[in-house]
VEXSEZA-411193 format. One line per field, with one value per residue: residue number from 0; x, y, z of N, C-alpha, C, O, CB in turn; residue in one letter. Coordinates in steps of 0.05 Angstrom, whole numbers, plus 32768, in hexadecimal, padded with zeros to 4 digits. Last residue first. Glycine has a CB too. Layout:
<pts>
pos	c(NUM	...)
n_px	c(X	...)
n_py	c(Y	...)
n_pz	c(Z	...)
ca_px	c(X	...)
ca_py	c(Y	...)
ca_pz	c(Z	...)
c_px	c(X	...)
c_py	c(Y	...)
c_pz	c(Z	...)
o_px	c(X	...)
o_py	c(Y	...)
o_pz	c(Z	...)
cb_px	c(X	...)
cb_py	c(Y	...)
cb_pz	c(Z	...)
code	c(A	...)
</pts>
This chain:
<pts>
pos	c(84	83	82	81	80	79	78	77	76	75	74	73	72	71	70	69	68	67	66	65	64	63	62	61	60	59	58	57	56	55	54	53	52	51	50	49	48	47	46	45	44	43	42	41	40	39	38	37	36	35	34	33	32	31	30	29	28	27	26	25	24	23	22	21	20	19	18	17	16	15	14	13	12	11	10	9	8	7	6	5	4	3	2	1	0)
n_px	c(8AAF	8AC6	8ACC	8AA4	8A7F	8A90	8A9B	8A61	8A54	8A71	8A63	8A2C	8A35	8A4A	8A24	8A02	8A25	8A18	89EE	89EA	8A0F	89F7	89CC	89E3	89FB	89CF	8994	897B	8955	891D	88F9	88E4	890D	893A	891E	891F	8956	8962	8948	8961	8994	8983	8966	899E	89AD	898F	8994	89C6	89C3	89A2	89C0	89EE	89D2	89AB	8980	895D	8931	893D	895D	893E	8914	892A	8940	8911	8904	8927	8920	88F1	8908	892B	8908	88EF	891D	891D	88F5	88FB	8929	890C	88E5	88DF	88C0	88C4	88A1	88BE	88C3)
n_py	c(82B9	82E7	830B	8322	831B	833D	836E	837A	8383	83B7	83D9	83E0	83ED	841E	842F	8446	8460	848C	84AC	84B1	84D7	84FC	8503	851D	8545	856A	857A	858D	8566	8562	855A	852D	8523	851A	84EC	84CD	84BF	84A5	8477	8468	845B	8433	840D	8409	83E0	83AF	83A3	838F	836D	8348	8331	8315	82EE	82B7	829F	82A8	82B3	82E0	8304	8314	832B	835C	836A	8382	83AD	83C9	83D8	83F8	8419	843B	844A	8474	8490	84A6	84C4	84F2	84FD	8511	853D	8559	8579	8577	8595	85B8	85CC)
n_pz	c(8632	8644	8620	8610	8637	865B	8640	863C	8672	8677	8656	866E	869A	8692	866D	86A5	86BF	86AA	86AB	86DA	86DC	86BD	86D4	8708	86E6	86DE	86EA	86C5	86A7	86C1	8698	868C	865C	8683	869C	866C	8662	8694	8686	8661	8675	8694	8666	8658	867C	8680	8648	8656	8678	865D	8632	865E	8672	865E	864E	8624	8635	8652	863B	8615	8639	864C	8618	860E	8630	8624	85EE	85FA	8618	85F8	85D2	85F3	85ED	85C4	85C0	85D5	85CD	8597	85A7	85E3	860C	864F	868B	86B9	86F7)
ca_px	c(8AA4	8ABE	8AE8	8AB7	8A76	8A8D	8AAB	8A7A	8A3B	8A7D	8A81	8A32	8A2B	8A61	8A33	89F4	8A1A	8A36	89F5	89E0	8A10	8A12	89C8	89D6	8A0B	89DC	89A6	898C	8974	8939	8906	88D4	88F6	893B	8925	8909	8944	896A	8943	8944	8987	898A	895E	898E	89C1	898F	897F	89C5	89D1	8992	89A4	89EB	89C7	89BC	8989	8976	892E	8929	8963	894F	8907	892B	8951	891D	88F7	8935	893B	88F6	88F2	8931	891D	88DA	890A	893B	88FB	88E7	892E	8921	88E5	88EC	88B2	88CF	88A4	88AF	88C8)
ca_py	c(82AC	82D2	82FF	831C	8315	8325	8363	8377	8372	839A	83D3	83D0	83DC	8410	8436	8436	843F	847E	8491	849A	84BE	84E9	84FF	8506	853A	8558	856C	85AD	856D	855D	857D	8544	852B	8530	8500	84DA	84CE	84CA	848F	846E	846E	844C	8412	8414	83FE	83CB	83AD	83A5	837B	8352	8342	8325	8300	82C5	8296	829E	82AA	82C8	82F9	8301	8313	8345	8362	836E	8393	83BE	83C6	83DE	840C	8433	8439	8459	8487	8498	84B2	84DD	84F2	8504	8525	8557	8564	857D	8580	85B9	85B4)
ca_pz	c(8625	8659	8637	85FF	861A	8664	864D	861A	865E	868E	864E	864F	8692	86A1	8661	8687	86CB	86AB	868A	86D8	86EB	86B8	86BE	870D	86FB	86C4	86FB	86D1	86A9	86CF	86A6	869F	865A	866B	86A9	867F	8651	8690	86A6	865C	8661	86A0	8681	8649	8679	8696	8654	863E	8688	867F	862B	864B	8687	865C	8660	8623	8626	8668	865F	8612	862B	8663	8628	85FE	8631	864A	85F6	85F2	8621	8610	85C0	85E4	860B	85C8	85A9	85EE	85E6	8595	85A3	85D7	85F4	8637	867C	86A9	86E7)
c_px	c(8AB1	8AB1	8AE2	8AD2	8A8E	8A87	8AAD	8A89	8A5A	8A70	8A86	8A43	8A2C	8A57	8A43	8A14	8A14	8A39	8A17	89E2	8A07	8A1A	89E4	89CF	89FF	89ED	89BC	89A1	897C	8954	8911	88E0	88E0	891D	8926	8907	892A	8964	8950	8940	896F	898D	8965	8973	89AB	8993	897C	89B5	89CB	89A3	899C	89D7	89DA	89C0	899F	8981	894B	892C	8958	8959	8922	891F	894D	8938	88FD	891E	893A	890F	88F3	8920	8923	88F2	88FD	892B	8910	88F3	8910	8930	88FB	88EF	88CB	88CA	88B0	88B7	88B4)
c_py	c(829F	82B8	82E8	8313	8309	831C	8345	8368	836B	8384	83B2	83C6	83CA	83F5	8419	8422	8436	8467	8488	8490	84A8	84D5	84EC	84F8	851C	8540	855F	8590	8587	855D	857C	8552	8537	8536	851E	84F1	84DC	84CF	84A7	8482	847C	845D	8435	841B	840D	83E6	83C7	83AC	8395	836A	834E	8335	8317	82E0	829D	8292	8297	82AE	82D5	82FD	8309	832C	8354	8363	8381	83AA	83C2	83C8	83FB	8416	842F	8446	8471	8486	8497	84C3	84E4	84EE	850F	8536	8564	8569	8588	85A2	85B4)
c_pz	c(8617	8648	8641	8609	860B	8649	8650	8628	8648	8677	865D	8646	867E	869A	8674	867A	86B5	86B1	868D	86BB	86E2	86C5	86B8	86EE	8700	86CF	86F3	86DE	86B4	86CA	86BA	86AB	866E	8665	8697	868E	865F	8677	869F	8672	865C	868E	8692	8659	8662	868B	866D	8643	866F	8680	8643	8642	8678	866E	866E	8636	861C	864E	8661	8627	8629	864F	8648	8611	8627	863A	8612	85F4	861B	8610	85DC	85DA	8608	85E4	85C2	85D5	85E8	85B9	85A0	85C4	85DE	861E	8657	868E	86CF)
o_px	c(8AA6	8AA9	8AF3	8AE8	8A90	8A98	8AC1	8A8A	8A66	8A80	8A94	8A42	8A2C	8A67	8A47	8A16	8A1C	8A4D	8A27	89DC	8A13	8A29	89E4	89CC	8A0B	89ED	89C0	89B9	8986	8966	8913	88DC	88CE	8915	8918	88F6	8923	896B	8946	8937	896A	8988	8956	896C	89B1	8986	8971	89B8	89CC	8998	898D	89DA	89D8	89AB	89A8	898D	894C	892A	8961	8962	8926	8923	895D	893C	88F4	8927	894D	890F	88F5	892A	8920	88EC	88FE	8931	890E	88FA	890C	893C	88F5	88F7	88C9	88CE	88A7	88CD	889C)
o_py	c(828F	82A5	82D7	8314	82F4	830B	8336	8351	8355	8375	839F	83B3	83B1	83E3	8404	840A	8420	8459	8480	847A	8492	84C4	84D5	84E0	8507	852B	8548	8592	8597	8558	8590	8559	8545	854D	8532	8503	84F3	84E5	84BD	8498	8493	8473	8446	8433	8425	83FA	83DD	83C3	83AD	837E	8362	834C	832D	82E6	8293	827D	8282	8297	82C0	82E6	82F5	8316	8348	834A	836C	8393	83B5	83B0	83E8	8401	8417	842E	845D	846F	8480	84AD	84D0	84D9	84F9	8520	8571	8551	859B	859F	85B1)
o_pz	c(8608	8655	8648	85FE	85FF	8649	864C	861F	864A	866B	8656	8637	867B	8695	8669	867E	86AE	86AC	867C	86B2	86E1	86BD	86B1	86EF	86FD	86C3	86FD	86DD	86A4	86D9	86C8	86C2	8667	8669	869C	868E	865C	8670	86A5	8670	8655	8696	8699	8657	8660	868E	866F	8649	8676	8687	8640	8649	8683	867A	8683	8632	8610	8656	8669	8625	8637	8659	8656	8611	862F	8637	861A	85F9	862A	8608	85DD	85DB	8617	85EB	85CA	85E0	85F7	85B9	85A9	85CD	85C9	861E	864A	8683	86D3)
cb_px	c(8A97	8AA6	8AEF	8AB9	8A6C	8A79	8AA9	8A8F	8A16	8A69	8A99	8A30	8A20	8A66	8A39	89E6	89FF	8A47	89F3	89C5	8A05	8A26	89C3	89BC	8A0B	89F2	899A	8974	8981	8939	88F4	88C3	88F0	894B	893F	8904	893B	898D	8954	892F	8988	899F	896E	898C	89EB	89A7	8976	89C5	89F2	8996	8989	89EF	89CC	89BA	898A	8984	8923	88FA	8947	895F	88F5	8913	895D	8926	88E5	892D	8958	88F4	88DE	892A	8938	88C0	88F1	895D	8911	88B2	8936	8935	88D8	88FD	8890	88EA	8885	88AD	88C5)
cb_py	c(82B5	82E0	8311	8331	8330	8321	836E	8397	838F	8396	83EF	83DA	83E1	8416	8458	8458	843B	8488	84A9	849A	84BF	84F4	8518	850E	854F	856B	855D	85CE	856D	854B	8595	853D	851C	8525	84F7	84CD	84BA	84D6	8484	8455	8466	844D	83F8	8403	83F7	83CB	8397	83A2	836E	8339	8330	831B	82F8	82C9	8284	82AD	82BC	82D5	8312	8305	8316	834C	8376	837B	8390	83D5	83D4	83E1	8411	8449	8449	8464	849B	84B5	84C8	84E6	850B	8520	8525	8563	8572	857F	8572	85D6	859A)
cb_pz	c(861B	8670	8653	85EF	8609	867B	865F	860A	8649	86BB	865E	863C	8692	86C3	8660	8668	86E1	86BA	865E	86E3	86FE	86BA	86AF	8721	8718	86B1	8707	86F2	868E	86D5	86B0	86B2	8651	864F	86B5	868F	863C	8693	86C8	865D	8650	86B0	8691	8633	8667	86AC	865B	8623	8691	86A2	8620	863D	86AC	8645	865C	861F	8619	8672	867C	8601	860D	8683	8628	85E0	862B	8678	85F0	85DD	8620	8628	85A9	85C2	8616	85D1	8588	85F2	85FF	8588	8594	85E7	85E3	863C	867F	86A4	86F8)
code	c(X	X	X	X	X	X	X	X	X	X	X	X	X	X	X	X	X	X	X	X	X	X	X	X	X	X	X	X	X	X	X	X	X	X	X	X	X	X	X	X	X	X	X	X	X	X	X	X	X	X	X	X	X	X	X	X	X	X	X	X	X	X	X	X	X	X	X	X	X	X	X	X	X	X	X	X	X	X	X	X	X	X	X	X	X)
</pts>
């Protein structure tokens, strides 16, 4: 396992971070659980940016997995936004 300095993923990692934190503030701030659910899914982004970065993509399978949750997240988050509202 050898760690990967790739900057653009660690980039995209720090862009992660912030948005799960912005997204539990607009959680707590709103009251909303919109900003919570965008947070997560970016959240699991961030985990398979990491992952990419300590030389866990050979496992791509588990990579897709988990930006498929990201992703199922965001579509359900739009969903409720733009149906339920």
């Amino acid at each position: 396992m050898a760690v990967v300095y790739d900057p653009v993923t660690i980039i995209n990692l720090l862009f992660c971070i912030i948005i799960v934190f912005l997204g539990y503030v607009g959680y707590k701030k709103l009251d909303n659980a919109f900003p919570l659910y965008i947070g997560v899914a970016f959240g699991l982004f961030g985990i398979s940016h990491l992952a990419v970065i300590l030389g866990y993509a050979s496992s791509e399978a588990g990579l897709v997995l988990i930006r498929g949750f990201g992703y199922i997240i965001v579509i359900f988050a739009l969903y409720l936004m733009a149906f339920k509202h």
